[in-house]
C-alpha positions in Angstrom: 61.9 24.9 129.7 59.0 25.1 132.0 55.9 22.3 132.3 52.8 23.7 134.1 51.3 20.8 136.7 48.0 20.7 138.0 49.0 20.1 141.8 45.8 19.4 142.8 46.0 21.9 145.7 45.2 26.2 145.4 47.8 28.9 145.8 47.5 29.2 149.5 47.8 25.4 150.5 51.3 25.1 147.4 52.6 28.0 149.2 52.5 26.4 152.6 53.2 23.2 151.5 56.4 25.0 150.2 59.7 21.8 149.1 56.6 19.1 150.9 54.4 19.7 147.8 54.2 16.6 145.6 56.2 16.9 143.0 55.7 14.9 139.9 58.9 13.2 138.6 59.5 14.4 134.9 60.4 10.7 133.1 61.8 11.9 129.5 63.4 15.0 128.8 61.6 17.9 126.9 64.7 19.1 125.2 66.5 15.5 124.2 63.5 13.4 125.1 65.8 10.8 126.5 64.0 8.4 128.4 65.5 8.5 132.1 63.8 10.1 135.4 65.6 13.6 135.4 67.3 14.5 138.5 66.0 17.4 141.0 68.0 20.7 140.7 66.9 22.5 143.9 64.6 25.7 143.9 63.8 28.9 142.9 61.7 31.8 144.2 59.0 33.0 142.6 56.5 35.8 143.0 52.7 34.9 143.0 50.2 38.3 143.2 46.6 38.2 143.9 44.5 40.7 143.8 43.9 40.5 147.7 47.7 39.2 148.7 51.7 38.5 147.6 53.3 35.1 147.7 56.8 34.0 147.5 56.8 30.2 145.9 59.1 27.8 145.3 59.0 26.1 142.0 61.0 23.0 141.1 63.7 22.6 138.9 65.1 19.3 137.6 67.9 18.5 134.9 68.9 16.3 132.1 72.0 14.4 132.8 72.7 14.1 129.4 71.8 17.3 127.7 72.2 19.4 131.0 69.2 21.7 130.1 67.0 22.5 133.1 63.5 21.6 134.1 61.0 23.9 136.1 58.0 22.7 137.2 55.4 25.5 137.2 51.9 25.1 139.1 48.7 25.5 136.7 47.5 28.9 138.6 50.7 30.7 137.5 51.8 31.8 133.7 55.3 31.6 132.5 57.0 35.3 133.3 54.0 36.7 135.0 53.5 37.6 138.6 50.1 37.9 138.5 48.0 34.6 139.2 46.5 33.4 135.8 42.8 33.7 137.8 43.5 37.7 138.5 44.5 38.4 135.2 41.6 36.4 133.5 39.5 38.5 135.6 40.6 41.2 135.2 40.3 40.8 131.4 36.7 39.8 131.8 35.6 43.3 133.7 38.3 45.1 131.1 36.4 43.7 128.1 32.7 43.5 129.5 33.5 47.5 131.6 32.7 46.1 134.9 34.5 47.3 137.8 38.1 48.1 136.6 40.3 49.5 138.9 41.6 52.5 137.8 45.1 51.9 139.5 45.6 48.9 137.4 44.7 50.2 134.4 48.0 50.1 132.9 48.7 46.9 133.7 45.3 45.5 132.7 45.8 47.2 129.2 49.0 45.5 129.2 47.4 42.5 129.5 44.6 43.0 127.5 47.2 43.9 124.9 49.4 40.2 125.4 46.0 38.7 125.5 45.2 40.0 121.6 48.9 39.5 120.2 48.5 35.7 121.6 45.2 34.9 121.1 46.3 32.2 118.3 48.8 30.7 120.2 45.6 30.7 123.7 43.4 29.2 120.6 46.1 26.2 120.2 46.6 25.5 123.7 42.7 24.7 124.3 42.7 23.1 121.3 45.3 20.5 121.9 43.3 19.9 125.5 40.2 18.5 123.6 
């Protein structure tokens, strides 16, 4: 499972901070919701693209000692299973819908998104709403 956290910090000060960011400590378990401080798993890479610059992060994993599921702690600028930084692809779904300066050598990628945007929309409607 994977919990986004604000870190309070941008992409380029996570990505030096690197295993020295502050990482919160995940008290109940989202897939038993036992009640015990879960225990830290290690790392993984993970690829964070501007649309200036690459980044290779580490993100956090932690795990349930009684169900054994795992934990990752994703920061608020990335989406689950996208490379792109949520910032480039929100902007680049503003100039796609309002035809302001798309670059033509994304244009597959932004239809892409564009596409995941309007198959999810609901589920983007429900996630706002629940942070009313």
């Amino acid at each position: 499972m994977i919990l986004i956290h604000d870190f309070g910090v941008d992409l380029e000060t996570y990505h030096e901070l690197g295993k020295n960011n502050d990482f919160p400590m995940v008290e109940e378990c989202p897939h038993c919701h036992a009640k015990h401080s879960l225990h830290r798993h290690g790392f993984y890479e993970r690829n964070a693209i501007t649309a200036e610059k690459e980044y290779r992060l580490l993100i956090c994993r932690f795990r349930c000692s009684i169900c054994f599921q795992t934990v990752s702690i994703l920061p608020h600028f990335l989406l689950p299973y996208f490379q792109h930084t949520t910032r480039t692809i929100v902007q680049w779904l503003h100039d796609a819908l309002h035809q302001t300066g798309t670059n033509p050598s994304k244009r597959q990628l932004i239809s892409f998104y564009l596409r995941r945007f309007i198959q999810t929309i609901s589920w983007i409607y429900m996630y706002f709403a629940r942070k009313i």
